[in-house]
C-alpha positions in Angstrom: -91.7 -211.1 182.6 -88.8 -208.6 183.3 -88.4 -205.1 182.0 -85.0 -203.8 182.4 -84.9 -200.0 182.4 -81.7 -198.4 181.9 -80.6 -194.6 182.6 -78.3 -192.8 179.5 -75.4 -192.2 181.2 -74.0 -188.9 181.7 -70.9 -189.4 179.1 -73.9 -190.8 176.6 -76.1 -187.6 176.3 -75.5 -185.3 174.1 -75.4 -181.3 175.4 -77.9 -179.3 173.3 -75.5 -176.3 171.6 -79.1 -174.1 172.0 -78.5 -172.8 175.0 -74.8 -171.6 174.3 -75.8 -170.3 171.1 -78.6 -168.3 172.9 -76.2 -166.8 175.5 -73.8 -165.9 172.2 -77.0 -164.0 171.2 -77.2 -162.0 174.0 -73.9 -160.6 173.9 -73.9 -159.9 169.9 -77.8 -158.8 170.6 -76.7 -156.1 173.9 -73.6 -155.1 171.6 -75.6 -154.2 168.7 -78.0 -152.6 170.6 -81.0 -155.0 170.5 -81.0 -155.3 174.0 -84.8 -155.5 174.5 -85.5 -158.4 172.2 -81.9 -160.1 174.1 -84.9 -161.3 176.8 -85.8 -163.9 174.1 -82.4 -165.6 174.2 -82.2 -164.9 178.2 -85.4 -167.2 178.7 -84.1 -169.8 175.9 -80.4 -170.1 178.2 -82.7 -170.5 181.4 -85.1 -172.6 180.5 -82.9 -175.1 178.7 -80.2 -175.2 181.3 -83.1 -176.0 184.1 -84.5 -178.5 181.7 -82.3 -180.2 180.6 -80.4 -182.8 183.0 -77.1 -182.7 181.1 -76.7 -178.8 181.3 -76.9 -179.2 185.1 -73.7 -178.0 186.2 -74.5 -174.8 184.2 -77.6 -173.5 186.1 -75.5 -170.9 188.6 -74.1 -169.5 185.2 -77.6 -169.4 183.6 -78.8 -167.7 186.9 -75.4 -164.8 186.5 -76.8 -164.5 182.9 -80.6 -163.7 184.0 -79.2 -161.7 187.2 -77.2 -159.6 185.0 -79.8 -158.9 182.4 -82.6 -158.4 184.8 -80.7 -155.5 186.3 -80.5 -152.9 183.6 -83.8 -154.1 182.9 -85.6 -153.4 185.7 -83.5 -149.7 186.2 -85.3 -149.2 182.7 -88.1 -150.2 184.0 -89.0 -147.7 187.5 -86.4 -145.3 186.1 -88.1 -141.5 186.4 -87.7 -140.2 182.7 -87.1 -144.1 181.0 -85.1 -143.7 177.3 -87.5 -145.4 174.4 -84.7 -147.7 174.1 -83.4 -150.2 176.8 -80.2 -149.7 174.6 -80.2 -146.0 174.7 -81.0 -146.5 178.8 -78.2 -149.1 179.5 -75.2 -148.3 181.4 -72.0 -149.3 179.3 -70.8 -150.7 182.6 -74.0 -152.9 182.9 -73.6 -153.5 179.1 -70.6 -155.1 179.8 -71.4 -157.0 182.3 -74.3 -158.1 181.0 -72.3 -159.4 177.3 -69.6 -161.1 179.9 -71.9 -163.0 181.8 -73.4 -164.0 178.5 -69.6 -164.8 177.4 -68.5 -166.7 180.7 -72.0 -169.2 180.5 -70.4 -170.0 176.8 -66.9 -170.3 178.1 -68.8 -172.6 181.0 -70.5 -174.9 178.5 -67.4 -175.5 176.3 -65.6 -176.8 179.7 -68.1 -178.8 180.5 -68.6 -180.3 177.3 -65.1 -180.9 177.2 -65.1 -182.6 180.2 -67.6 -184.8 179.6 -66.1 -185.9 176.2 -62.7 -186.9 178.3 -63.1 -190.8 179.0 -62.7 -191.5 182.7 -59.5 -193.2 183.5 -58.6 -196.2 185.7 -61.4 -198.8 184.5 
């Protein structure tokens, strides 16, 4: 008796939208000032673009995303007289940066989900 096992293919799988809809929460959630509970959505883009096989070519953006939150957070965090508020703390330069790292990993996974979607050509 033989069992063949086959691998999905790469073209096959389907690319989980949870992950870009998380980073698109961090930027509305930093923008509206929610920027403490944007750590939910942070750990949601990392751990499903390190989990999942098909978001692969995303984990350096994932990484930009956790880097660029971590940063205002931890300044909030050994800062001398902290604000109540990681909001109210937050540079509006780290702000932004933090909201376009969140942007550029959605930008990311529409590329790569378009690319994927593109049959190869020449067989």
């Amino acid at each position: 008796m033989s069992v063949t096992v086959s691998s999905p293919s790469s073209t096959t799988e389907r690319m989980p939208r949870s992950a870009a809809i998380a980073a698109g929460a961090v930027a509305v959630m930093v923008v509206g000032q929610f920027a403490m509970l944007a750590v939910v959505p942070v750990v949601i883009v990392v751990v499903s673009t390190w989990r999942n096989v098909a978001l692969r070519a995303l984990r350096w953006w994932a990484a930009g995303v956790a880097v660029a939150f971590a940063t205002p957070l931890v300044l909030w965090a050994i800062g001398p007289d902290r604000a109540p508020s990681l909001s109210k703390d937050m540079h509006p330069a780290l702000a932004a940066v933090v909201v376009a790292a969140a942007l550029a990993y959605v930008a990311a996974w529409v590329v790569v989900r378009r690319r994927r979607a593109v049959p190869p050509t020449g067989e």
